[in-house]
Structures are given as C-alpha cells and as structure tokens.
N, C-alpha and C positions, 0 to 999 in steps of 0.2 A: 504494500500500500504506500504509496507515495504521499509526501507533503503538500503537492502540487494538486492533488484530486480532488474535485466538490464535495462536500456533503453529500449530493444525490448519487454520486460517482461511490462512492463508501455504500451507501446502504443498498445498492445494488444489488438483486438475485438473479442474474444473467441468464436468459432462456437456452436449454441446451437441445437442440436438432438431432433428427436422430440420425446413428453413424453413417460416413460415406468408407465403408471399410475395402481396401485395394485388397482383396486375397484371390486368387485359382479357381476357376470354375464353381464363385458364389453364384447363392441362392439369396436373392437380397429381398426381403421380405418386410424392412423396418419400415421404411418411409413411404409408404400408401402411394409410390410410384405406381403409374398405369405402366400393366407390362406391354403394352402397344403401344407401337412411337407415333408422334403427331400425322394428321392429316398429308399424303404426298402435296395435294394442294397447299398447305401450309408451308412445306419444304420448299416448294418450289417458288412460292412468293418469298422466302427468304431468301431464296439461294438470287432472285432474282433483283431483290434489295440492297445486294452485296455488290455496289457499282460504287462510280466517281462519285454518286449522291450522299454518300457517308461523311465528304468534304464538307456537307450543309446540317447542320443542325434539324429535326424533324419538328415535327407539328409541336407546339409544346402544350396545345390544347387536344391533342388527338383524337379529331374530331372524327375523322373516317372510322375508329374504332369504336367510338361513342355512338356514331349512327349505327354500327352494326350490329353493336348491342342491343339499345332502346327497338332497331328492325324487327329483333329476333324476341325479342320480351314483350313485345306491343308497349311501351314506352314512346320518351320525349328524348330527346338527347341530354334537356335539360336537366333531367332525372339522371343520369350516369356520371359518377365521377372513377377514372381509372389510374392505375399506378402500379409500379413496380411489386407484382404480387401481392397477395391479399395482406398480408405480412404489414406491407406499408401503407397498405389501404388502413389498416386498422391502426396502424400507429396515427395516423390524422385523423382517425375517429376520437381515438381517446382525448387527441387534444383539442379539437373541436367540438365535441357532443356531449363528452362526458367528464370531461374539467368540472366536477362540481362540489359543493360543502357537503352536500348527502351522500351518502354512500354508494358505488356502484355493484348491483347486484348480477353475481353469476354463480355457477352450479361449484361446489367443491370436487367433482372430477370432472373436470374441462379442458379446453385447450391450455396449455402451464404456460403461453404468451399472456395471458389477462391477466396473472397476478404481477408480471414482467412490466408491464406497462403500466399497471399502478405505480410499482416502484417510481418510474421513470418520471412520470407524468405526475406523483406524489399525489393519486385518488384514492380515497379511502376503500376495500376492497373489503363487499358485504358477500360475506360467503355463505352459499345455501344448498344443505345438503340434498342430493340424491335421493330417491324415498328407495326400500329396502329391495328393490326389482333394478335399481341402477336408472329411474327416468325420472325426467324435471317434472316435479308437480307442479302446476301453473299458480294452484291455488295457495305454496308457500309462498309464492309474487305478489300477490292481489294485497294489497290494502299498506305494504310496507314502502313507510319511507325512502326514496330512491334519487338518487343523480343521473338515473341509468341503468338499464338490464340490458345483459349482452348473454348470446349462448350460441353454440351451433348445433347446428339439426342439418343431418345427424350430427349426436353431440361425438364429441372425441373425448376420450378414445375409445367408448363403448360401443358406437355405432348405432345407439339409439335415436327410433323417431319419433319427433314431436308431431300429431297430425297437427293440419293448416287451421283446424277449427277451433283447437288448444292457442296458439299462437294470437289469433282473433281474438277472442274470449280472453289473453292475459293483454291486448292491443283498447280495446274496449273499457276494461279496469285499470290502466296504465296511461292517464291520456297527459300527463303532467311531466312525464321525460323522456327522453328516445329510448326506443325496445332496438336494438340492432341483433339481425339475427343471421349468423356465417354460416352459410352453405358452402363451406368447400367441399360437403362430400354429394349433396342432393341429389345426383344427376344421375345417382347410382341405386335411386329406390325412392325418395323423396316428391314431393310437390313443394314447388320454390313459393315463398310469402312474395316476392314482388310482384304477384296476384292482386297484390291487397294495398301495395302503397299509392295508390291512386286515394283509399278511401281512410287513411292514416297517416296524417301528417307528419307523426312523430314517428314512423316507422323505415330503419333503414335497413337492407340485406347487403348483405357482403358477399361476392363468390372469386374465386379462382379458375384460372385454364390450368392451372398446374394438374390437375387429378383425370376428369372426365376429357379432356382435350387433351393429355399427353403434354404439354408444356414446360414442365415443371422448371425446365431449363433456360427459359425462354424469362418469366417473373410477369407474368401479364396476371394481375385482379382487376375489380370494380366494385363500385356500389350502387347502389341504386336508391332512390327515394326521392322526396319531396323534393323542389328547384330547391328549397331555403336552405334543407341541408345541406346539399348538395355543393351549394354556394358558400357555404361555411368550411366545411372540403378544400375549394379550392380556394380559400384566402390563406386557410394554413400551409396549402401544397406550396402555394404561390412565393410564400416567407423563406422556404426552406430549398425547394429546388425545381424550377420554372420548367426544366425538361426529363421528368422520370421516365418516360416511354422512349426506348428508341425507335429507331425507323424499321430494324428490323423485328423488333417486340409486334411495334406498330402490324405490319406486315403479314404475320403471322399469323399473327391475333385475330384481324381482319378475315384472310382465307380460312383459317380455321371453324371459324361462324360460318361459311359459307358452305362449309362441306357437311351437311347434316347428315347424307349418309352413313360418310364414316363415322363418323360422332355416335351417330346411331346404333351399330353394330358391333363399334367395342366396347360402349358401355353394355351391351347384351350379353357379350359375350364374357366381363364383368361379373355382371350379375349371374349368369349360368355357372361359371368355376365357382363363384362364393356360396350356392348355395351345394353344388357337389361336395366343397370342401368343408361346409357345414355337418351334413350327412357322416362325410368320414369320420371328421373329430368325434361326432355323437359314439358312433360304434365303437371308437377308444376309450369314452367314459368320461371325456371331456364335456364340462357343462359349456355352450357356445351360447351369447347373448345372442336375441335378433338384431342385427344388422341392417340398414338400408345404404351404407357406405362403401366400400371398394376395403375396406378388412372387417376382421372378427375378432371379435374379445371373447377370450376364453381363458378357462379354469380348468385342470382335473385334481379332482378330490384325493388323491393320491400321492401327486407329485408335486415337487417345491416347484414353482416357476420359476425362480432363479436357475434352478439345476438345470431343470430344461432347455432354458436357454441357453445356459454353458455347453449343455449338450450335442442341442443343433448345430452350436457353432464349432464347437472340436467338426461335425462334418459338413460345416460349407454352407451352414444356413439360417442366415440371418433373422430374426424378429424382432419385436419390440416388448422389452420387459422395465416396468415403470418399480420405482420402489416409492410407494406412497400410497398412505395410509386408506386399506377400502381394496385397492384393486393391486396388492400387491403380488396376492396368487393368481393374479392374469396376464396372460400375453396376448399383445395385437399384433394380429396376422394378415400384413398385407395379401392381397387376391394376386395371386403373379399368374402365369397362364399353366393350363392345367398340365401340362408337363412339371414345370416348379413346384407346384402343389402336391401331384404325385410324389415326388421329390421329400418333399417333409413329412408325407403320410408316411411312408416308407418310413424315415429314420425315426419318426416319431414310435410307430410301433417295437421299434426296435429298443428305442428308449423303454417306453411305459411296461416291455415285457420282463426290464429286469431286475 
C-alpha cells in the first residue's frame, strides 16, 4: 500500500474475473464464453473495418449501433446508451443512477461487480438475501427504502429467472428510484424487460454481445431506457471518455444484429447442450438449479466443490468455483459444445466414482 493512494484506492475490494488459464488441450468452462464464434457476417464487417479508416477517430456517438439496437428492440435510439461492454455500461450507471444517500438494493448472490462499485463509487450497498430455492423475492423489495435496485435475470451465478411479470409488479411498487435490470444472460431462456420501458420511466436494462453474440472479445454493451436516463449516461460517459466504441466494436456490433439467423441457432443450440448437460449431472447425483442462462449451478451432496474443481482441473477442465458464503458447495458450469460437455461428464464420473 502506498503513501500516494486515496482513501477510496485503500478500501478497495477489486472485482476478480474468472481465469484466462494458457494450459494443453483445455476445456474452458469458467467464463460463460459462447462456444461459437461471432457471426461470419460480423467477421467480415470487421475484417472489412481494418483499413486506412482507423487513421480517423469513429463515431463517438455510435449512432449506427444505437439504430441497430433501438431497430431490433422496437425502441428510439434515444433510449440506447452503448459502451465498452456491459462492464462499463454499468460503471456509468452507478455513477449516474444510483449515486444516492439511500441504500442500493441487490440480491447477496449476485454478480460480485455490484459490491465492487459501491466501493468505488462509495454507495451504500443494501444486501438482500436469496429466499431458500436460490431466487429474488420481489416482495423483500416492495416497500424498503432504496437509492436503487439492480439484479440480473438471469441472476448470476445461479442462472435463475425472474418472470417479466415479477419485474412489473416490483416496477409498479418501486416508482421512487431506478430498478436496473442486466440481462447479460436473457437470450438464453429469458424475456428481456425492455418490453416495459416505454411504460417505466424509472426502469433501465443492461445487456451485453459478449454471451449470446459470441463477442466477448470485441467489449460491445448497452442500455436501454427512458431518453432522461439515458441522457444522464451520457453526460457521465461524456466526462470521462468521448470515444468508448471503436470503429471496429462499432462494426461488428452492427453486422452482428443483422445476422439473426445465426444469432438464432447458437443460442438453440445453447440451450439444447444445457439442458442435455443438465440430465447428465442429474444421473450423477448432482442437485442442478434451473437455469435460463448459457451455465449451471450445481451441487453434489457428496463431494466438496472445491475438490472437484481441483479435480477437473488436474484433467484439463476448467469451471467456476466461488468461495462465498450460501453457494460454496456449487460450481458454475459454463455450456461449451456438446463435445466439451461430454468431456467433463466423463471425468466427472470418474471423479464422483471414487
């Protein structure tokens, strides 16, 4: 710790990513990577954006990306604010939306950036538990003091879904501070709330191309809601860095929305391995939560998760194992394609037989 560090820099709890691990014929399983790569159409608008135009600065309102958005949502453009993956979408939420003396309310197993950016952003963080099945009850929200409720649906890292009608119903009793709600996994079982912000001023959604678009690489998010918030978005964006999008984000981003086909068919094919992979786990004795997300959270009653994981990984196969309190005997199992999946059946059996 240095002399030289702020105060906010000292009480910091640094959000940790999950691992990028360089080893031999892994099975990478941790980070809710789609195991199918982007859109060729995407490819090839990038590949086609890699000219002497890189010399020029891009749009620094990325408006072509924001029509193609608000196109594809039945929106306004004036509704979508975009940025370097959802990541920093959400870091300008906190400092625009939810900056407030009341506390901001989110679920105690959640995405671990929301306690991250309280730190940062010095918001008081109202933590509410999970009810005893691992899902947000709406009705622990209704009626408490708030600067703000933020969750995603599906929540991470249990894969659990909020229906849209739940959402409504805590939108309806919450009409006093913004409900932000990240859908980086929706696309994968869910129905997205930007349904509804036409008719909820206070209501903003979050999503990502990193997951269901294969992007991950690329860092393109958005949000979506009311012009006002919208507009509040980008006055913080506008303080801090005038050009988050590049040309070839831009680019991508753009084709990417355009190709619905493909869009269409690997999240199906998503959802088909996750619920085969669901099935297997069950026959090992694994409790699996339901899922609407591109992984699974599970438990077996038997075996330490920790072990497990050291296990997989002596052969090449990566997960996510959380040490925090509630979901410590669980691992989240990215969806890879059903070769990969086979893959960890296999070692797993081999595990839980000994």
């Amino acid at each position: 710790m240095s002399r030289f560090w702020s105060d906010v820099v000292k009480g910091l709890t640094p959000y940790v990513p999950g691992e990028q691990p360089k080893l031999a014929n892994l099975v990478k399983l941790n980070t809710n990577e789609n195991p199918y790569g982007p859109s060729p159409k995407a490819l090839a608008a990038i590949a086609a954006e890699a000219s002497d135009a890189l010399r020029l600065y891009p749009d620094p309102n990325a408006d072509r990306l924001k029509s193609a958005i608000a196109s594809y949502h039945g929106i306004r453009p004036a509704q979508v604010f975009v940025g370097n993956g959802s990541d920093e979408v959400l870091a300008h939420v906190f400092m625009a939306l939810l900056k407030h003396p009341a506390p901001l309310l989110f679920p105690d197993i959640s995405y671990s950036f929301y306690p991250v950016y309280c730190g940062l952003y010095e918001i008081e963080a109202g933590i509410v538990p999970l009810d005893a099945n691992y899902e947000i009850r709406v009705d622990d929200y209704i009626g408490r003091a708030n600067g703000g409720i933020i969750f995603p649906n599906p929540n991470a890292p249990t894969g659990r879904l909020l229906a849209l009608s739940e959402i409504e119903r805590l939108l309806q009793h919450n009409t006093g501070s913004v409900v932000v709600v990240d859908e980086a996994y929706v696309d994968f079982g869910g129905e997205s709330a930007i349904a509804l912000i036409d008719r909820y001023p206070n209501l903003l959604v979050v999503q990502t191309l990193s997951k269901s678009r294969s992007l991950a690489g690329l860092r393109v998010g958005f949000a979506a809601g009311h012009p006002e918030l919208i507009e509040a978005l980008e006055r913080v964006k506008n303080s801090f860095n005038s050009y988050p999008l590049d040309r070839l984000a831009i680019a991508g981003a753009v084709a990417a929305y355009e190709d619905e086909e493909y869009f269409q068919a690997c999240c199906a094919k998503v959802v088909a391995s996750r619920e085969r992979l669901n099935d297997a786990l069950a026959e090992l004795g694994f409790k699996v939560l339901p899922s609407a997300a591109n992984f699974v959270f599970a438990q077996h009653p038997q075996h330490d998760a920790a072990e497990l994981a050291r296990q997989l990984r002596e052969r090449s196969i990566i997960v996510r194992h959380f040490r925090q309190p509630r979901i410590d005997q669980f691992l989240r199992i990215t969806i890879g394609t059903d070769a990969q999946c086979d893959a960890l059946i296999d070692a797993l059996k081999e595990i839980v037989a000994n």
